[in-house]
C-alpha positions as a Markdown table, in Angstrom:
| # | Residue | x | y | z |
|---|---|---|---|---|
| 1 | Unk | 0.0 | 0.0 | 0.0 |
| 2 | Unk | 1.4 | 3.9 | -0.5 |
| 3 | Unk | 1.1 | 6.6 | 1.8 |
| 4 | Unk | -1.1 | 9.7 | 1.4 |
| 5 | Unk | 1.4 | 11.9 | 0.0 |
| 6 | Unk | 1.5 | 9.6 | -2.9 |
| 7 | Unk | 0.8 | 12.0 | -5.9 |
| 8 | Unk | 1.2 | 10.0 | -8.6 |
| 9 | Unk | -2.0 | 8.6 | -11.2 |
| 10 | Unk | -4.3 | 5.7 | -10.1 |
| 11 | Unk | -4.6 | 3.0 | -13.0 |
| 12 | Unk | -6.8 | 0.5 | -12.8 |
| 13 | Unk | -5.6 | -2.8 | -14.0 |
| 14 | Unk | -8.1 | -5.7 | -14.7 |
| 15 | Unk | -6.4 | -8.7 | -14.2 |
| 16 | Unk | -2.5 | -9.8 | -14.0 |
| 17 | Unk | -2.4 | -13.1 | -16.3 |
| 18 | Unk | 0.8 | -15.6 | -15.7 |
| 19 | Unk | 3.7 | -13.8 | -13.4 |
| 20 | Unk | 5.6 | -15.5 | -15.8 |
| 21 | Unk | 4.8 | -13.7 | -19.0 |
| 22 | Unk | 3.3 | -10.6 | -17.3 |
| 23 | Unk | 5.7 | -9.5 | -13.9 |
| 24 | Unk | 7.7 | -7.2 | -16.1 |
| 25 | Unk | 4.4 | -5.3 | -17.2 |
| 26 | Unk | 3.5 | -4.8 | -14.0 |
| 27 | Unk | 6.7 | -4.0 | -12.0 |
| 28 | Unk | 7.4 | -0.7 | -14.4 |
| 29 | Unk | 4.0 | 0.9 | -14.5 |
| 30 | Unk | 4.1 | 0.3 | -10.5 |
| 31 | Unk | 7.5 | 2.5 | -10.9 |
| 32 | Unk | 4.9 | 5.6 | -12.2 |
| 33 | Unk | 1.2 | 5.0 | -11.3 |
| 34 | Unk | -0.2 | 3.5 | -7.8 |
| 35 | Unk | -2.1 | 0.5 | -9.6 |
| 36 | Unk | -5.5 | -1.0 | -8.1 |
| 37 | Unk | -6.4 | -4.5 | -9.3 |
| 38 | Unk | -9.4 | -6.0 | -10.1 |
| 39 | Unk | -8.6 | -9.7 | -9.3 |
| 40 | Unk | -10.8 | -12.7 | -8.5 |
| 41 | Unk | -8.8 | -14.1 | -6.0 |
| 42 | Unk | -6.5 | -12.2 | -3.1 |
| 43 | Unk | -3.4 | -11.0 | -4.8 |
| 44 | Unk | 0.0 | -12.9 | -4.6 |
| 45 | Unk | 3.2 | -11.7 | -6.0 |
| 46 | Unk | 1.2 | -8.4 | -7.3 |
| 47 | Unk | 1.2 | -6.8 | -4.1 |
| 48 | Unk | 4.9 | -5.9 | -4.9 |
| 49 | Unk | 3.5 | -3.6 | -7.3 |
| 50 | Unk | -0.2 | -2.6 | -5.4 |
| 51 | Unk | -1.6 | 0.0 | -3.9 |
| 52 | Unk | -4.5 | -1.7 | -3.4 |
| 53 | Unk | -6.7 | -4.3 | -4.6 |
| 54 | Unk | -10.4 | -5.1 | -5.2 |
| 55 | Unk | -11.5 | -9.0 | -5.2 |
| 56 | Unk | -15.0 | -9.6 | -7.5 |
| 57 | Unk | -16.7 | -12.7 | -7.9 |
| 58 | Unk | -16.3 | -12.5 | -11.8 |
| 59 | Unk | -13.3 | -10.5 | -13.6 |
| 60 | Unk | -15.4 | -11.4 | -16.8 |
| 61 | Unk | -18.4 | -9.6 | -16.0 |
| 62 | Unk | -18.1 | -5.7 | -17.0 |
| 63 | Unk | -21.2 | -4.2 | -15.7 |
| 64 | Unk | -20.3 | -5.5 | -12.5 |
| 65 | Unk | -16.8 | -4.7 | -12.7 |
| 66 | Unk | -18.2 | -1.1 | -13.3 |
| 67 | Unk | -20.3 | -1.2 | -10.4 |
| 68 | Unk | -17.3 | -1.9 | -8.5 |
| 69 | Unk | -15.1 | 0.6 | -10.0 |
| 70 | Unk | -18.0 | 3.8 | -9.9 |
| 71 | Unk | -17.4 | 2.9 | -6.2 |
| 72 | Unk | -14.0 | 3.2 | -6.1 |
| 73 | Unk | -14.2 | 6.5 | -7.9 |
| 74 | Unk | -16.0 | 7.9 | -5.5 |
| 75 | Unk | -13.1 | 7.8 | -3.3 |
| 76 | Unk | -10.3 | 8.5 | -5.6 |
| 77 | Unk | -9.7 | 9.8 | -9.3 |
| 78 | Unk | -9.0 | 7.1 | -11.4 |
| 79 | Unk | -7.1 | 8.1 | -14.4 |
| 80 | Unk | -7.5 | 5.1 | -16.3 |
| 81 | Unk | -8.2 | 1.3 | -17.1 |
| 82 | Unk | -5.7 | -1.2 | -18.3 |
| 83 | Unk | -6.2 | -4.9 | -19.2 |
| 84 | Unk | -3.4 | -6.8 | -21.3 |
| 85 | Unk | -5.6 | -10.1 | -20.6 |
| 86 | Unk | -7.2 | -10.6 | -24.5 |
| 87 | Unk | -10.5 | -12.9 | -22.7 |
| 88 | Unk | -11.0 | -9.4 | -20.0 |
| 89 | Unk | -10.4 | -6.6 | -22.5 |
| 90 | Unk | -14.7 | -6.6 | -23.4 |
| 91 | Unk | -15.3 | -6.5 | -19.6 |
| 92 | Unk | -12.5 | -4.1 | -18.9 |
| 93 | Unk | -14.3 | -1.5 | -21.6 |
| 94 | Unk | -17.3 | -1.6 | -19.4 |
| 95 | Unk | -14.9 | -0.5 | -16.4 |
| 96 | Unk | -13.3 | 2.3 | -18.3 |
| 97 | Unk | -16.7 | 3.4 | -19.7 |
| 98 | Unk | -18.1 | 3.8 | -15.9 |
| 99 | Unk | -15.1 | 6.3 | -15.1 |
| 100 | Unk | -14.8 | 8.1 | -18.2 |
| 101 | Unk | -11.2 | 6.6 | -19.1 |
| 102 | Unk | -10.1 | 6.9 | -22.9 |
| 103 | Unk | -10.7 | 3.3 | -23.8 |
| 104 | Unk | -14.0 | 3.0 | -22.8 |
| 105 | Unk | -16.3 | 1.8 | -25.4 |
| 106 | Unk | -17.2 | -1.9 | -24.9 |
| 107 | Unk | -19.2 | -2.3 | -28.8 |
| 108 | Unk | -15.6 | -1.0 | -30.6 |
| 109 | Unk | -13.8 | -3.9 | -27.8 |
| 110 | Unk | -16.4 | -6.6 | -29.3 |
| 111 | Unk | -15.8 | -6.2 | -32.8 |
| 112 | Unk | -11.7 | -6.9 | -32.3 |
| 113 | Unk | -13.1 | -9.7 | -29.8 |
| 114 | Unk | -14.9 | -11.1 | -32.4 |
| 115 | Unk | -12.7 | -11.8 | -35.3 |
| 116 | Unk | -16.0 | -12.5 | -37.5 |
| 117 | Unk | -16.7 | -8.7 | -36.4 |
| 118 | Unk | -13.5 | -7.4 | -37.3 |
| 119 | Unk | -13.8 | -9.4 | -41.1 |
| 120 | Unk | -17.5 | -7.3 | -41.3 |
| 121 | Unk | -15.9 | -3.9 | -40.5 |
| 122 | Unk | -12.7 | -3.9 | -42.7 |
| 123 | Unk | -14.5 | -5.3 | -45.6 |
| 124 | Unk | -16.6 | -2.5 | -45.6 |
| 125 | Unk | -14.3 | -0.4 | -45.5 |
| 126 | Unk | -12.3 | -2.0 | -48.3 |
| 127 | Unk | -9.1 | -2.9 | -45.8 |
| 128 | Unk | -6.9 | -5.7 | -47.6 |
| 129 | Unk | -7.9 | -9.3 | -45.7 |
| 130 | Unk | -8.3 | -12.4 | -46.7 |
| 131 | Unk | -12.1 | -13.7 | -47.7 |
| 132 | Unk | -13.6 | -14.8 | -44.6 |
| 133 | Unk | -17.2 | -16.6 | -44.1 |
| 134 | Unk | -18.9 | -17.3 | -41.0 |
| 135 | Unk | -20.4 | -21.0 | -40.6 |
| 136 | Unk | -22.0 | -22.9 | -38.4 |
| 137 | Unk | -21.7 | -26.5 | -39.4 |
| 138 | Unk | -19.0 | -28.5 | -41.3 |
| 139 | Unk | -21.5 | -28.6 | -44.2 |
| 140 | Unk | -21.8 | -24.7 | -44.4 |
| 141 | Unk | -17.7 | -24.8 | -44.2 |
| 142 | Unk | -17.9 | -27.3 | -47.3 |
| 143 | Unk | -19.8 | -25.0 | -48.8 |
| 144 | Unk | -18.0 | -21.9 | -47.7 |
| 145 | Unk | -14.3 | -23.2 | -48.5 |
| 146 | Unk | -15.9 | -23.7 | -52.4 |
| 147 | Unk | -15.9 | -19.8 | -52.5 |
| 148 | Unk | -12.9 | -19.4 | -50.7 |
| 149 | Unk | -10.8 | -21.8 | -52.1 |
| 150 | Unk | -8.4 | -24.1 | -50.7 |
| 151 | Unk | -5.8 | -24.3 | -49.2 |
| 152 | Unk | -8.5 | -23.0 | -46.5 |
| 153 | Unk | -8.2 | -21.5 | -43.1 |
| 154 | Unk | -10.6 | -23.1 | -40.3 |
| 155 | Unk | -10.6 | -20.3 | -37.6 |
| 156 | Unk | -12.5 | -20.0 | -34.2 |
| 157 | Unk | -13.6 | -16.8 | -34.4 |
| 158 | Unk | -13.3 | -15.5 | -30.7 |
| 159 | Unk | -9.8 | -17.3 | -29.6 |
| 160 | Unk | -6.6 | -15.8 | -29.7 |
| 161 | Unk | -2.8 | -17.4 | -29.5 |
| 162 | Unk | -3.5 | -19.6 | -32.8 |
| 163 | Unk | -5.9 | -22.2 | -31.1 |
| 164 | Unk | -8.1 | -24.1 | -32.8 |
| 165 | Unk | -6.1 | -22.6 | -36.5 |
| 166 | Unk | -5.4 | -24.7 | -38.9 |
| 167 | Unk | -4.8 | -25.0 | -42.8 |
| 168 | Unk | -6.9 | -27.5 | -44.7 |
| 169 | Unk | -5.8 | -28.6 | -48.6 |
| 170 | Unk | -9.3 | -30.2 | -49.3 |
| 171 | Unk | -12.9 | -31.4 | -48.6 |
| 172 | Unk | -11.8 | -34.4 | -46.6 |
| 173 | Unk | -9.0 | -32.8 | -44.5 |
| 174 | Unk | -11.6 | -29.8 | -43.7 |
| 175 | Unk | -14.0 | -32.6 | -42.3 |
| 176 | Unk | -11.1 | -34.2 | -41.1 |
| 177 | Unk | -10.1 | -31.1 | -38.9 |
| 178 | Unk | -13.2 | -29.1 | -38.5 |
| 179 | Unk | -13.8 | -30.6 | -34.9 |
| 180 | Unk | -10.8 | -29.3 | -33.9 |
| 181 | Unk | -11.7 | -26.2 | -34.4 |
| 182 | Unk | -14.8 | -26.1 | -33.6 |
| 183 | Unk | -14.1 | -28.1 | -29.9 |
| 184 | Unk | -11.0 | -25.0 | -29.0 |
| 185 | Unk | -11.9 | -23.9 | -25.9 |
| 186 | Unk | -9.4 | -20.4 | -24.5 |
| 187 | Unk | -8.7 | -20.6 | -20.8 |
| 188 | Unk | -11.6 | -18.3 | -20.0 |
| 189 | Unk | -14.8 | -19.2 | -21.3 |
| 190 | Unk | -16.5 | -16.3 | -23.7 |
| 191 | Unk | -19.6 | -16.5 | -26.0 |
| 192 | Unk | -19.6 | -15.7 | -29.0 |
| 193 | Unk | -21.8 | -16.0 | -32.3 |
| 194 | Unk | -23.3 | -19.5 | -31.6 |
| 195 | Unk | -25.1 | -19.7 | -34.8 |
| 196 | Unk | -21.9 | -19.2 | -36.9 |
| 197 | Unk | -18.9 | -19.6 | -34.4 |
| 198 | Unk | -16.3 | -20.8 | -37.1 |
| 199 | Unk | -14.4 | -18.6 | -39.8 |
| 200 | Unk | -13.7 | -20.2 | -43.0 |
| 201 | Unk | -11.1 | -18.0 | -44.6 |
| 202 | Unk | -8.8 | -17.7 | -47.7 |
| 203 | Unk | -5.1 | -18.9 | -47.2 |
| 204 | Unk | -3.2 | -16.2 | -47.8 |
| 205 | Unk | 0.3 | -16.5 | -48.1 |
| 206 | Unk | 4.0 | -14.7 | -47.1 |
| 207 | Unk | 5.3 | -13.9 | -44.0 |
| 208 | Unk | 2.8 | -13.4 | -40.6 |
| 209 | Unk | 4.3 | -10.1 | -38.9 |
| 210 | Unk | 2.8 | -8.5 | -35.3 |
| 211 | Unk | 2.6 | -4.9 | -35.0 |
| 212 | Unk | 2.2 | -3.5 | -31.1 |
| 213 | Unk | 1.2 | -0.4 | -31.5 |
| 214 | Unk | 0.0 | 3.1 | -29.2 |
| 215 | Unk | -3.3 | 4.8 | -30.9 |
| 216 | Unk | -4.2 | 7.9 | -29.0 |
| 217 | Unk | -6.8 | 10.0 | -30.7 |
| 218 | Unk | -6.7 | 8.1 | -33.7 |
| 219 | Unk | -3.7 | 8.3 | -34.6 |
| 220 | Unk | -1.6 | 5.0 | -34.6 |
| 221 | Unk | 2.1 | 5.0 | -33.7 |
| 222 | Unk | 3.7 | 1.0 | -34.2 |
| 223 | Unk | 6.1 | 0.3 | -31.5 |
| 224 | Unk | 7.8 | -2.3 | -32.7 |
| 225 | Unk | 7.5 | -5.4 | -35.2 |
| 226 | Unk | 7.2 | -9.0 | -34.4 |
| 227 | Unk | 8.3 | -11.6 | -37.1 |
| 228 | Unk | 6.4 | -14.3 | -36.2 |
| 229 | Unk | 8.3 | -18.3 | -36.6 |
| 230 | Unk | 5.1 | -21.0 | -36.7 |
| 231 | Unk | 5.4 | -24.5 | -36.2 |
| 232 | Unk | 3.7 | -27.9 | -36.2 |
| 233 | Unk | 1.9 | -27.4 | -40.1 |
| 234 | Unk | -0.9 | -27.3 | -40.9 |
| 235 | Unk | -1.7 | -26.1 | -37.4 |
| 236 | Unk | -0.2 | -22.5 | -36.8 |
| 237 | Unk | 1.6 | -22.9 | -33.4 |
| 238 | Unk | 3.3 | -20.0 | -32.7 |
| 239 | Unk | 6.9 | -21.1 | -31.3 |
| 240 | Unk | 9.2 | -18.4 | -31.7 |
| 241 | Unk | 9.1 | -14.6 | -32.5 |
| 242 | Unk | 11.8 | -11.8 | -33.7 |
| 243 | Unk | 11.7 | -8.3 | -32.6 |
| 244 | Unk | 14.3 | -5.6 | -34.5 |
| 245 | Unk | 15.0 | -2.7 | -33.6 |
| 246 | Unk | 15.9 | -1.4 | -36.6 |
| 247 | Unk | 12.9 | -3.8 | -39.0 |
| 248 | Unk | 12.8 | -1.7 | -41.8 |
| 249 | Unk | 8.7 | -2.3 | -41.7 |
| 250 | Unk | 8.7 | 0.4 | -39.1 |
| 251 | Unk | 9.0 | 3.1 | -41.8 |
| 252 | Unk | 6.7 | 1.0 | -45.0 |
| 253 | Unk | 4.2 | 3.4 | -46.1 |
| 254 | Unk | 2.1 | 0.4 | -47.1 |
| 255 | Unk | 2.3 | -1.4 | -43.7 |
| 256 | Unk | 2.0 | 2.3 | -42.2 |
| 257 | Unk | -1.0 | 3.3 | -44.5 |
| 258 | Unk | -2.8 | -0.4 | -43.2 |
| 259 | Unk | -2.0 | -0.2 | -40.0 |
| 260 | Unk | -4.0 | 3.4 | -40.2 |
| 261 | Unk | -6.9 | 2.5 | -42.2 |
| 262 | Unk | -7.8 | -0.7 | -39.8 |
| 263 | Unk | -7.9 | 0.9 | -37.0 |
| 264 | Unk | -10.5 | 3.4 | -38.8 |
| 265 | Unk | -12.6 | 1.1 | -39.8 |
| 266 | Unk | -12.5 | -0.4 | -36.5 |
| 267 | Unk | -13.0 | 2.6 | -34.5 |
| 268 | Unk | -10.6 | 2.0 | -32.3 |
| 269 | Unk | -9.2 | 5.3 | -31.3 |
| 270 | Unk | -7.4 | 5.1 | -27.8 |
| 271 | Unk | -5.2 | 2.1 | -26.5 |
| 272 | Unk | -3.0 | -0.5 | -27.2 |
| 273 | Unk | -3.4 | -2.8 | -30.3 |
| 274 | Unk | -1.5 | -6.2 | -31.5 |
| 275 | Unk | -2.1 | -6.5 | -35.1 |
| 276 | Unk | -1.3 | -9.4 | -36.7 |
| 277 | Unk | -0.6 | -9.4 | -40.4 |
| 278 | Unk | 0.6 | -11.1 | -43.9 |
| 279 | Unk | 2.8 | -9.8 | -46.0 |
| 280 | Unk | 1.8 | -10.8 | -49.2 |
| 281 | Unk | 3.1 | -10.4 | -52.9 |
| 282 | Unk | 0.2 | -8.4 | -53.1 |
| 283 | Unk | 0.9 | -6.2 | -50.1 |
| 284 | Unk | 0.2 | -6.6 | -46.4 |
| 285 | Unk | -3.1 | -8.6 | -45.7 |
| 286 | Unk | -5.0 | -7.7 | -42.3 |
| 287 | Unk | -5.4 | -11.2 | -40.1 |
| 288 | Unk | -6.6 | -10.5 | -37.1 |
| 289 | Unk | -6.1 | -6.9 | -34.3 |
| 290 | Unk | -6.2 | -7.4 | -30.6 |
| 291 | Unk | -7.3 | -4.7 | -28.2 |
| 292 | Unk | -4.2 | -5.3 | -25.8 |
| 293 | Unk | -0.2 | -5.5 | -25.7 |
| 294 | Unk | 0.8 | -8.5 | -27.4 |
| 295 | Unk | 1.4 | -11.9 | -25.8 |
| 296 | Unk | 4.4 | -14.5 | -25.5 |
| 297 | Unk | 6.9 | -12.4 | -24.7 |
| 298 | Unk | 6.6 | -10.0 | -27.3 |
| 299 | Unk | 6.7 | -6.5 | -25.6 |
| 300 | Unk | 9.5 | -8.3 | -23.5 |
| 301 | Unk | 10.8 | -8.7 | -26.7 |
| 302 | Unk | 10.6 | -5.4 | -28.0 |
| 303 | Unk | 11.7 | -3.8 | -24.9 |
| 304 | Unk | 15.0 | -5.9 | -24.9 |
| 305 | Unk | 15.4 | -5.1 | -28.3 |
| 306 | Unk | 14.3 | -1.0 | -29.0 |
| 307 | Unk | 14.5 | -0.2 | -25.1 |
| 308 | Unk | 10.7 | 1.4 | -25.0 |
| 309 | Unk | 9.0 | 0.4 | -22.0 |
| 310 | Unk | 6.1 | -1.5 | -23.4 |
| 311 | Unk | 4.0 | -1.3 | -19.9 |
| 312 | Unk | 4.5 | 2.6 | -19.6 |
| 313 | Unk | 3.2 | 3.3 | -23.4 |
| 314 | Unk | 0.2 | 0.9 | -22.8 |
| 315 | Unk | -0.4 | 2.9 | -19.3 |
| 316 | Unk | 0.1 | 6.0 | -20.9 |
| 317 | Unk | -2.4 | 5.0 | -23.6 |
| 318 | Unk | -5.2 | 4.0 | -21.2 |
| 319 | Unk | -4.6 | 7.5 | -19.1 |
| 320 | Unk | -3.8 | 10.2 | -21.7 |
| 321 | Unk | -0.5 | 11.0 | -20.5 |
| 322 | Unk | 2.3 | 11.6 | -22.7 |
| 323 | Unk | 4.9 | 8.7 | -23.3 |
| 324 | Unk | 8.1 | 8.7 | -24.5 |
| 325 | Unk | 8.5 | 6.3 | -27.5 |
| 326 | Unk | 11.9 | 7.3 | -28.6 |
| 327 | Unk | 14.3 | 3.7 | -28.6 |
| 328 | Unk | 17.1 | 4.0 | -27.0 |
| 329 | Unk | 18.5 | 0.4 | -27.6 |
| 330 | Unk | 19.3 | -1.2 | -31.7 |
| 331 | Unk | 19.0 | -4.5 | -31.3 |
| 332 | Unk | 17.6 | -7.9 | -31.9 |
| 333 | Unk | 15.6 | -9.8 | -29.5 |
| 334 | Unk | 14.1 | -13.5 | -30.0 |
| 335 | Unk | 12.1 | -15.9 | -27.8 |
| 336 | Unk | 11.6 | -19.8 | -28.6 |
| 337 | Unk | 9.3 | -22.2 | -26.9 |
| 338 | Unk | 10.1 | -26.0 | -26.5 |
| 339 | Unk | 8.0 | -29.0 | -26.2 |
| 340 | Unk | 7.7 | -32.6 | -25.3 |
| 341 | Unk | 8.6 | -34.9 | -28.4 |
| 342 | Unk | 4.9 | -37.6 | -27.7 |
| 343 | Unk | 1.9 | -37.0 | -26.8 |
| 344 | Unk | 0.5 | -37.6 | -23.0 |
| 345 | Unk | 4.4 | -37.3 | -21.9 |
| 346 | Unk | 4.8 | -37.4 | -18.1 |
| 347 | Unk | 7.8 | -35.2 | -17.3 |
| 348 | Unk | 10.4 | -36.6 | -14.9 |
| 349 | Unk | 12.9 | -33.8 | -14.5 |
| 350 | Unk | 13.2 | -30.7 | -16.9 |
| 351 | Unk | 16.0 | -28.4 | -16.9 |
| 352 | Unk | 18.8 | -26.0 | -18.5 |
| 353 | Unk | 22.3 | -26.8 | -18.2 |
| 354 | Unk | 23.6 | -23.3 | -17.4 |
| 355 | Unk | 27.1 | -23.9 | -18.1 |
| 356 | Unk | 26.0 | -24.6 | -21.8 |
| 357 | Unk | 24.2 | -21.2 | -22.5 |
| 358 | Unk | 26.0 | -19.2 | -25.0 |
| 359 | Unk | 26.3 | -15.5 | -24.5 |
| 360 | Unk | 23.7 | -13.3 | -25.3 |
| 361 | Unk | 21.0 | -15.4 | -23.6 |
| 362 | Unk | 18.6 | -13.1 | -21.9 |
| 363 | Unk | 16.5 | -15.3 | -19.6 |
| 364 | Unk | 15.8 | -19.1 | -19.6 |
| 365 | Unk | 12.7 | -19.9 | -18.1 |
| 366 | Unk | 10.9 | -23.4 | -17.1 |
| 367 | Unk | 7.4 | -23.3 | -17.0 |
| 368 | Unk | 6.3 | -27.0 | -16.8 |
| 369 | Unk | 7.0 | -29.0 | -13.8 |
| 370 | Unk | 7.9 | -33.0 | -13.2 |
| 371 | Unk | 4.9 | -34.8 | -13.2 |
| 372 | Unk | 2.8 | -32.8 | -15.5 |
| 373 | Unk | 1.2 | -34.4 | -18.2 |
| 374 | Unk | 1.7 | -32.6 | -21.6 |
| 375 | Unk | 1.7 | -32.9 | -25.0 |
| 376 | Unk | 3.0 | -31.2 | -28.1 |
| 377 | Unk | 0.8 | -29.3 | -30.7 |
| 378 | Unk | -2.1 | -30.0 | -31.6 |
| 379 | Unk | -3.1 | -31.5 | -28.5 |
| 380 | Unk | -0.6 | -29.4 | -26.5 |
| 381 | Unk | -1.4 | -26.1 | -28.6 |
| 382 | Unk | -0.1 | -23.2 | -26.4 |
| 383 | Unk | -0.2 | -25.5 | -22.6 |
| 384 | Unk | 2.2 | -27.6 | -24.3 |
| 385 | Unk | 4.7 | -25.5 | -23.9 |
| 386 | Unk | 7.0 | -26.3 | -21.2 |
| 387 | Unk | 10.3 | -24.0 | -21.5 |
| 388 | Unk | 11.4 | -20.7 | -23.1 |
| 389 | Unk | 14.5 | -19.0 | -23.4 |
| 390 | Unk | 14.9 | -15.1 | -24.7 |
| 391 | Unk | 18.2 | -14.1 | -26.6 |
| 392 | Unk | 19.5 | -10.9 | -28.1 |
| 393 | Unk | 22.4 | -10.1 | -30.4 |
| 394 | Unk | 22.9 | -8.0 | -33.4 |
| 395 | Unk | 21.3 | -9.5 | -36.1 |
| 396 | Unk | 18.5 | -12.1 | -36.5 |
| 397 | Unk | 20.7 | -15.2 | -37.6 |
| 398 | Unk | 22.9 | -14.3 | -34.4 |
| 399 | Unk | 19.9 | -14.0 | -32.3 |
| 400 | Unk | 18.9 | -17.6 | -33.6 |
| 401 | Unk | 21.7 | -19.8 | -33.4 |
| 402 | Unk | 21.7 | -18.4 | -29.4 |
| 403 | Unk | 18.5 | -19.7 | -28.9 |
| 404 | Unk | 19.4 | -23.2 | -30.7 |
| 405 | Unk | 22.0 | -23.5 | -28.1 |
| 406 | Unk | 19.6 | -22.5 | -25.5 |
| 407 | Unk | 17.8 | -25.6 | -27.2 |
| 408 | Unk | 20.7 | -28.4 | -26.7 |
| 409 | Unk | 21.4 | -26.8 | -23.2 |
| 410 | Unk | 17.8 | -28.1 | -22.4 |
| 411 | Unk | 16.7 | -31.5 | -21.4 |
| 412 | Unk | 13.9 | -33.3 | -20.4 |
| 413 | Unk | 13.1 | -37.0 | -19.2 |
| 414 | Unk | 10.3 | -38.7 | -19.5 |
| 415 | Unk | 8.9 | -39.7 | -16.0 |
């Protein structure tokens, strides 16, 4: 808790996520805002980083979240709502809405929530995307991949980290697949369209890029660039990602002039977005924009790499204040996840050898523990995962060969 003569902003943060992925968020707004959380359980290792702390039945619910926070206004300004969580962001709109915060508009949260939403706004608008149709059964996605074309995308359209994705070459491997799609499930349960809950989408092809970005009265400023390394085809597991400092995407006019024109047609004016794209012969391809900093280490990433503090743009985003974005750092960051080899693998022991990391290794991190059950993509998908390790150098190709022998330092035995 702080004092009295604590001056500095109150931000309102809905939800922490995994200490794991999200401690370094945390720790540096703490360093310029008093932070109140909305959690639905009694805080842990956040109180490091709280002032204070509200506990509510249901994190998911926003009216009752803005209930909860019209109270707390009562007794202190709050200057803004934050949530990096992507199943939270809807409720948190209904939070910043109640006290008047800049990213309070829960219908513009919904239609990046819903992907199907986000297809229906940028195609009016004339936004480059792939075709996308909404189905229902794996008859209408028959039907729908016939005007699509394959190779097909089957898509859940309210999911986010790549579950449930995957890339179908025909009739039978559509029917083959579609009921894995259609049975993802996120870690927090969400409704969505239940009449048409599955995107079948054109396969676009080149290279997948993230852009975090700050918008603030419309205007969109791109942080830093993710080049995205999938895995496990056709599924789309995301298992590594690149973050330059110097990625020459940061000045394309035609990456620059999409990134602008989605968030139009969107209407997403105030915030923090990760938009994911394709960079196509054609040009770069919208896939999908998420209300929120980006996940799996990214703005770790791209605060190793450029030296912005992702956590203090995204906080100065949600409050108005200024930020500065200037880098101060030119270099390249990289992240790679590691896996289990079989399916339903019961871990034994797990572990780095630390004497075998090469230089430049940032962090090495275990996140499984012996006698956890787990399984690679498909069936591990994103809780498959059961070790990272972040590296940075100067290029990309130094950057990767430090996290392949990050890779042979590891080991893990089968129980």
């Amino acid at each position: 808790m702080t004092g009295p003569e604590d001056t500095r902003p109150l931000l309102l943060v809905v939800a922490t996520g995994m200490r794991t992925y999200r401690e370094y968020l945390l720790r540096s707004i703490s360093a310029e805002y008093r932070v109140h959380l909305f959690l639905n359980a009694e805080p842990e290792w956040e109180k490091e980083y709280a002032a204070g702390w509200t506990v509510l039945p249901n994190t998911m619910d926003g009216p009752a979240m803005a209930a909860a926070a019209t109270e707390l206004a009562r007794r202190e300004e709050i200057a803004g709502v934050l949530c990096w969580d992507e199943a939270r962001i809807h409720a948190a709109a209904f939070v910043a809405q109640a006290v008047g915060a800049r990213n309070g508009d829960p219908e513009v949260v919904w239609r990046l929530r819903d992907k199907g939403r986000t297809r229906a706004a940028l195609d009016v608008a004339g936004v480059a995307q792939p075709r996308s149709i909404p189905v229902k059964t794996v008859d209408d996605a028959v039907a729908a991949a016939e005007v699509v074309g394959y190779p097909a995308i089957l898509k859940p359209r309210g999911l986010g980290a790549s579950l449930g994705v995957v890339k179908v070459a025909d009739e039978a491997q559509l029917r083959a697949n579609f009921g894995f799609t259609q049975k993802a499930e996120g870690p927090e349960p969400v409704v969505f369209d239940t009449d048409q809950p599955i995107l079948v989408e054109e396969f676009v092809s080149g290279e997948e890029i993230s852009v975090d970005s700050v918008v603030r009265d419309g205007e969109v400023t791109p942080l830093f660039i993710g080049r995205k390394v999938v895995g496990y085809p056709p599924y789309a597991e995301e298992v590594g990602h690149f973050v330059d400092a110097a990625d020459p995407l940061l000045a394309d006019p035609a990456l620059l002039k999409a990134l602008q024109r989605t968030h139009e047609a969107l209407g997403f004016t105030d915030g923090i977005t990760h938009s994911e794209f394709m960079l196509t012969a054609s040009g770069p391809k919208v896939i999908e924009v998420n209300g929120r900093l980006g996940g799996d280490m990214i703005p770790f990433l791209g605060s190793l790499a450029t030296g912005i503090d992702p956590g203090l743009a995204a906080a100065a985003a949600a409050t108005g204040r200024p930020a500065d974005l200037t880098p101060t750092r030119g270099q390249v960051a990289g992240i790679r996840f590691f896996y289990v080899a079989e399916e339903d693998t019961t871990i034994g022991s797990l572990g780095f050898a630390e004497n075998a990391l090469p230089e430049g290794i940032e962090r090495v991190v275990v996140v499984a523990k012996p006698g956890a059950v787990v399984s690679p993509p498909p069936k591990g998908t994103v809780w498959g995962r059961i070790a990272f390790a972040v590296a940075t150098g100067d290029s990309r190709e130094q950057v990767a060969d430090r996290l392949a022998a990050a890779e042979a330092a590891f080991e893990v035995k089968p129980a």
